[in-house]
N, C-alpha and C positions, 0 to 999 in steps of 0.2 A: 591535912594530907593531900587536898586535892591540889592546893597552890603547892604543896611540893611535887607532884607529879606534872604540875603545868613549870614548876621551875626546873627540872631534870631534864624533862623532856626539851624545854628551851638549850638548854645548856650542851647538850647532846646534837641538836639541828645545829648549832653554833660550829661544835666538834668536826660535824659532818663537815662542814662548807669549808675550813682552814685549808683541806687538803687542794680544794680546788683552785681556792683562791690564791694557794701559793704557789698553782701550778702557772694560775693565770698572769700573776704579778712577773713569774719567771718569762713565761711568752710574751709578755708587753714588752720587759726589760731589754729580752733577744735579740727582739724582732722591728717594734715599733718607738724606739727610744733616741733615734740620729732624728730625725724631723719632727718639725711639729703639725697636729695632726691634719692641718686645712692640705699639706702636700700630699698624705695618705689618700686623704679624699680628692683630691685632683689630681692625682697620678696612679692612682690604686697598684702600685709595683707589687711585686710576686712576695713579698716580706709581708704585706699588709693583707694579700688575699689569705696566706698560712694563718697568719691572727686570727683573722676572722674564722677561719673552719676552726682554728683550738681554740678560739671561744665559743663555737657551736658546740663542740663535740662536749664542752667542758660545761654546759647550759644543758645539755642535753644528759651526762653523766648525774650532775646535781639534780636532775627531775626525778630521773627515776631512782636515786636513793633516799630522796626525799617523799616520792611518791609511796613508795617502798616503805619506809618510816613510820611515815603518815597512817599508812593500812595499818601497818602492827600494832601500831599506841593507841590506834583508834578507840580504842573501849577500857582504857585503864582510867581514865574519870566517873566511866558506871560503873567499873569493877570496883572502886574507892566508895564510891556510893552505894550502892546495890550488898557490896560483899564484904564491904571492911578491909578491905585488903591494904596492907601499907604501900609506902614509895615503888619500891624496886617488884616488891608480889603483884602489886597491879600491872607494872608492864610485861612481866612474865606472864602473867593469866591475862593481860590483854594479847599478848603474841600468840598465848594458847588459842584462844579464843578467834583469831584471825587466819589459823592455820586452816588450808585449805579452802576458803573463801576472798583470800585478799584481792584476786580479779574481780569477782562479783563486786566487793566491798569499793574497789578502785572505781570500777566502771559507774558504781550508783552514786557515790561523791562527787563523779564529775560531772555525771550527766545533771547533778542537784545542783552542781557551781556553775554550768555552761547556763542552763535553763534561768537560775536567778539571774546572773551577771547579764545575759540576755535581754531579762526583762528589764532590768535596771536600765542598760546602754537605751533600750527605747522608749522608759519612762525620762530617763533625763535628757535626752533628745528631744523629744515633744516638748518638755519644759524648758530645754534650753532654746526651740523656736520659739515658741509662747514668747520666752524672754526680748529674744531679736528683736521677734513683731514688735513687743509691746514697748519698749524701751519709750519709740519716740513720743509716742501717744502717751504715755503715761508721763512720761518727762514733761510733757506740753502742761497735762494736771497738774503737774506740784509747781511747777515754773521753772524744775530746773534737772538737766538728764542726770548729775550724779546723785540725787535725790532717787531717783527711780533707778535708775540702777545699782542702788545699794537696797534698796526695797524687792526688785528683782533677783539680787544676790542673795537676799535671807531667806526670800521661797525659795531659789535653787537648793541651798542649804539645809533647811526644812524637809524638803523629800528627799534630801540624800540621805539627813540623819533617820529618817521614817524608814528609810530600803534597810538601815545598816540595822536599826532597833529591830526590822521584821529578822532580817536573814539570820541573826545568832539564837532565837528561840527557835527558828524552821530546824537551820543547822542541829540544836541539839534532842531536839524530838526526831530527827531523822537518826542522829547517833544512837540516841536510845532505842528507835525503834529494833535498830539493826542489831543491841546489844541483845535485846529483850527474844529474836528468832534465833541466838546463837545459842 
């Protein structure tokens, strides 16, 4: 039941995006389809600044119905767990559940995704100087820099996979926390 709530819910986000993307395929078509794109960028003519606002506008429409989304479904994998509920009852009793809370609910996901992804950009920052630094020096030890830099590559690799293993248990102890006050 839960893989069918996580595959509805795909299939539905999917739904959502057609419209945009079909709006967007049509503004490329319109608009940006006589040149190829190096003259867009070296001439930026008034066809090409429109593109770009309706794909802002169209970037910015998909957020918040995604965001939107997002809130309401938010709790139909605890509801599935917690309540038994099947497919379609869990996301009605997840939308139940989200009524009247979805800003709170919005604000505290992001502020949990700015705060991780935050930490991340300066944990693999650090690591990715480490790496800089250390290339030649380390290269010097093995006799050879693709040697070390493929050894440097598996630690970068190694705490990315470590940020990603952390962030989906935080993620869903925060979800449950948020199901468990509702």
């Amino acid at each position: 039941s839960i893989v069918g709530v996580g595959l509805i819910q795909f299939v539905l986000y999917i739904a959502c995006c057609v419209p945009f993307l079909a709006v967007a395929w049509v503004a490329y078509r319109a608009l940006l389809s006589t040149y190829d794109i190096s003259y867009y960028l070296a001439h930026w003519p008034p066809e090409f600044r429109w593109a770009l606002f309706i794909g802002f506008l169209l970037l910015l429409g998909l957020g918040v119905v995604t965001v939107a989304l997002f809130t309401i479904w938010l709790f139909a994998v605890p509801v599935c767990l917690f309540e038994g509920k099947t497919l379609y009852a869990a996301l009605k009793r997840s939308k139940e559940l989200a009524r009247g809370a979805s800003v709170r609910i919005a604000v505290t996901i992001l502020v949990f995704l700015v705060l991780f992804f935050g930490l991340s950009a300066v944990i693999t920052s650090v690591v990715g100087g480490i790496t800089v630094a250390a290339t030649d020096s380390i290269g010097a030890f093995f006799g050879s820099p693709l040697i070390a830099a493929s050894l440097l590559l598996a630690i970068n690799w190694v705490v990315l996979a470590a940020l990603s293993f952390l962030a989906f248990p935080l993620f869903a102890i925060l979800i449950t926390k948020t199901y468990v006050q509702r």
